[in-house]
C-alpha positions in Angstrom: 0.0 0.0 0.0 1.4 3.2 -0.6 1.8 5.9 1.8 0.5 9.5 1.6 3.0 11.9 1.5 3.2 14.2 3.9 6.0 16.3 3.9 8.7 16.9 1.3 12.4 17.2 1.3 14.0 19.2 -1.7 17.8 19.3 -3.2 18.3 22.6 -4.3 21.1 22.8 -7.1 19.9 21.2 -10.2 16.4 20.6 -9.0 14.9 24.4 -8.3 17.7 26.4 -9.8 21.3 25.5 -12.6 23.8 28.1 -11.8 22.1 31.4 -11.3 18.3 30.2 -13.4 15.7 29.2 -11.3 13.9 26.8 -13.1 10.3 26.6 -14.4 7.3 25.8 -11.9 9.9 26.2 -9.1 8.0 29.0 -6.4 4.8 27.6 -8.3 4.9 24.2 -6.9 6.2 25.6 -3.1 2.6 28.0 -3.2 0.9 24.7 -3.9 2.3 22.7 -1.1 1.7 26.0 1.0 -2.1 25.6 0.3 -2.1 22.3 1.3 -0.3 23.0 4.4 2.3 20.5 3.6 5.3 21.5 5.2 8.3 20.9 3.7 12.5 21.9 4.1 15.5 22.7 1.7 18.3 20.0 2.3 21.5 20.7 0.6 24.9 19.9 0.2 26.1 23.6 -0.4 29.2 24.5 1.7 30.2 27.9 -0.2 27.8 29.8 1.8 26.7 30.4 5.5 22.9 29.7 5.6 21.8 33.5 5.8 24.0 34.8 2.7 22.8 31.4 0.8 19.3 32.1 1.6 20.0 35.5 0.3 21.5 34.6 -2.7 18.0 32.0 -4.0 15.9 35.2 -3.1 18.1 37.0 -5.9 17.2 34.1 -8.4 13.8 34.7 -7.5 13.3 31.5 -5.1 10.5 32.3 -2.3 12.5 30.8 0.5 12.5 31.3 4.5 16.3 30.8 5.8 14.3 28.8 8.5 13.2 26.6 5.8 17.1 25.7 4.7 19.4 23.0 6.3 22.6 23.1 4.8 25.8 20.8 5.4 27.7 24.2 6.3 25.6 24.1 8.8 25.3 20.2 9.9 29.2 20.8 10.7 28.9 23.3 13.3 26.4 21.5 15.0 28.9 18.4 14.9 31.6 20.2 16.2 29.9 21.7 18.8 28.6 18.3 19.8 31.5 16.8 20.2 32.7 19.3 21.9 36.0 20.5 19.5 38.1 24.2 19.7 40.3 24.4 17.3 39.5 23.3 13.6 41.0 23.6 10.3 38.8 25.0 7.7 39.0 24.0 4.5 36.1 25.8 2.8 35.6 29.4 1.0 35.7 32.4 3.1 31.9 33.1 2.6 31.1 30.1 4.3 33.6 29.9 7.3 31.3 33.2 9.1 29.0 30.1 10.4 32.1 29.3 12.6 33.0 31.9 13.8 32.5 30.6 17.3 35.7 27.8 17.2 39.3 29.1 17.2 41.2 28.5 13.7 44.1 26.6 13.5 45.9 25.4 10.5 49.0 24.1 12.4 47.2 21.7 15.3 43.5 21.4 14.4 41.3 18.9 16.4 38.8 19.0 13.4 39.9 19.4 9.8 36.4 20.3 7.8 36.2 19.9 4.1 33.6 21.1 1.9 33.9 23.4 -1.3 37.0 25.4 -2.5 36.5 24.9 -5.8 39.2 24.8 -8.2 41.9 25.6 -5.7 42.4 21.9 -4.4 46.4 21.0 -5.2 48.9 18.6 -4.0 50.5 20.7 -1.6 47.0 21.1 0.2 46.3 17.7 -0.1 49.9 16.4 1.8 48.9 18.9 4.5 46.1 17.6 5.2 47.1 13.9 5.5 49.7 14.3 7.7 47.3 16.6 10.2 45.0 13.4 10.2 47.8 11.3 10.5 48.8 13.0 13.7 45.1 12.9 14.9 42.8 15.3 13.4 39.1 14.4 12.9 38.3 14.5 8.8 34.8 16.3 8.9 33.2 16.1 5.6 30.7 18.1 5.1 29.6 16.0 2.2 31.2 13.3 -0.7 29.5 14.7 -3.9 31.3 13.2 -6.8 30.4 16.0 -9.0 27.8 18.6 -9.5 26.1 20.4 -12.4 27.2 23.9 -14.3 26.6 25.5 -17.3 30.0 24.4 -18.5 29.1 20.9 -17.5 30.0 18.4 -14.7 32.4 19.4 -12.3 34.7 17.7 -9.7 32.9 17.5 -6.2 34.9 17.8 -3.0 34.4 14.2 -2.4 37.0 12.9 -4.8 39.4 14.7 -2.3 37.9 13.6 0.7 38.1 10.0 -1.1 42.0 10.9 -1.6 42.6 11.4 2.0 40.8 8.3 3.3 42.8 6.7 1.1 45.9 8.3 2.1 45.4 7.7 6.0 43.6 4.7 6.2 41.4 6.7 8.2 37.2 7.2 7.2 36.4 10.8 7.3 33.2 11.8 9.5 30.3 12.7 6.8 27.8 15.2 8.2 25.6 16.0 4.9 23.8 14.2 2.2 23.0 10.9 2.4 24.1 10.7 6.4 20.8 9.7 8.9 21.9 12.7 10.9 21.2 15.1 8.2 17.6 13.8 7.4 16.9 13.4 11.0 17.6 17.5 11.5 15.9 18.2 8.3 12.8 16.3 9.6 12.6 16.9 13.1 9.7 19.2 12.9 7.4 17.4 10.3 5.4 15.4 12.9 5.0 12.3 10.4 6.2 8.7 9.9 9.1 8.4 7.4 7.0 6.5 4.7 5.0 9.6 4.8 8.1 12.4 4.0 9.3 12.2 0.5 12.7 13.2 -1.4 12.7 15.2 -4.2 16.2 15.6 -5.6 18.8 15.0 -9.2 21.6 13.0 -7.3 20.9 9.4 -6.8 23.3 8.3 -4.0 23.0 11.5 -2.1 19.4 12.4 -2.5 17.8 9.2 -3.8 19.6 6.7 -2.4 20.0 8.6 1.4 16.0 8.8 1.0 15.4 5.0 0.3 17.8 4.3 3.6 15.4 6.3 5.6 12.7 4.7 4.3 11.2 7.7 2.6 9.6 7.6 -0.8 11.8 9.2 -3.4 11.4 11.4 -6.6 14.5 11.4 -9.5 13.6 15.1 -11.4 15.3 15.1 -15.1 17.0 18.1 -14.5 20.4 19.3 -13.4 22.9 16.4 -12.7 20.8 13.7 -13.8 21.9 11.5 -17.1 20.2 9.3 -18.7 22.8 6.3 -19.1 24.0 7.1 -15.2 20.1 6.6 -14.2 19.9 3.4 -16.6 23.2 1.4 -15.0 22.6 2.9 -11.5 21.7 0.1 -8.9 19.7 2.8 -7.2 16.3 3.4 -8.5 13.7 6.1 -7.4 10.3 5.3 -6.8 8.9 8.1 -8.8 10.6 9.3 -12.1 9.5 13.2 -13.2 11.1 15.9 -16.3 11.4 18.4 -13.5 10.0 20.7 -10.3 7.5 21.7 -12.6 6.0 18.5 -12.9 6.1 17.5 -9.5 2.4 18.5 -8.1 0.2 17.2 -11.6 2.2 14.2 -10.9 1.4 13.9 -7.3 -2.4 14.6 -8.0 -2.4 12.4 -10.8 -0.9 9.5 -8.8 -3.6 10.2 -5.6 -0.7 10.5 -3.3 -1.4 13.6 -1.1 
């Protein structure tokens, strides 16, 4: 028997908006959910941003978005230092997005905590050796996700988890994940729905971070034809979605269609 759906989850990148384009039916199918007072949360893997400038910056691409209404990974891994309990942290992310910890002291040289998350292009080998021999000596790999790539307009680019991957590698050691597809993550997106997890449902383009986290939780998932999706990935991938749609725009004729809110 299949479960209402109660409450969403949504990916952002490559499901509302592609670089700085919101896509179509994007703030059309939030005002939808709204009238049906079906509450729902942004889940992404961002880590440029804090969670106020990033909620800032989908208002400019015209997204109607609450920063209340975002959980980001930036922001799972301040909550996971402060859990357990670290100082002093190495942060290897943009500048933008290391104001969300601003509470913990920085230190390159003897970090408790190295966190990892999106510096785009500036990754190297010097970094890299760094790195591994500050985990070797004992720091806490924090990843604040292991996307494989994402979407731009110039096509697929290199995620931050091919360098988290290296470092594993290189020390033996499994880094700590804190976003997409952890249990943690969904578990503070979800907190406030008041459902059962057959009744919350994933919407997102990534199918081991968004599809394939979902399915683990036992939420009901949807694969939207848009951003990082490809057609041959989607056709070898092990992981399947229950629910197969072109895009955001599609999502709510397809729900009503298919009886399931």
């Amino acid at each position: 028997m299949i479960s209402m759906i109660k409450a969403f989850l949504f990916d952002l990148d490559g499901v509302f908006y592609v670089d700085d384009q919101l896509l179509p039916g994007a703030n059309e199918t939030l005002k939808k959910l709204r009238s049906h007072k079906i509450p729902y949360r942004f889940i992404t893997n961002n880590t440029t941003l804090p969670r106020k400038e990033l909620t800032e910056k989908l208002k400019g691409f015209g997204l109607d978005v609450n920063e209340s209404e975002l959980v980001s990974a930036n922001y799972a891994g301040v909550l996971y230092l402060k859990k357990q309990g670290y100082k002093k942290c190495r942060l290897v992310l943009r500048k933008e997005a290391q104001a969300d910890y601003d509470i913990f002291e920085p230190n390159s040289n003897q970090p408790q905590a190295i966190v990892i998350g999106d510096i785009g292009t500036t990754w190297d080998y010097n970094l890299l050796n760094e790195l591994m021999n500050q985990a070797l000596d004992g720091a806490q790999l924090v990843a604040l996700h292991k996307g494989r790539y994402f979407q731009t307009q110039e096509g697929l680019m290199l995620d931050s988890g091919a360098f988290v991957a290296a470092l594993e590698h290189a020390t033996g050691t499994p880094a700590l994940v804190v976003g997409k597809p952890e249990a943690a993550f969904f578990e503070l997106a979800t907190q406030d729905f008041g459902c059962s997890k057959k009744e919350i449902a994933m919407v997102g383009d990534d199918l081991i971070n968004d599809i394939g986290g979902a399915q683990k939780m036992n939420y009901s998932s949807f694969l939207v034809k848009t951003g990082k999706y490809r057609p041959h990935i989607y056709q070898k991938s092990k992981i399947q979605p229950e629910h197969l749609i072109a895009g955001i725009c599609d999502l709510i004729p397809y729900i009503t269609t298919h009886n399931l809110i």
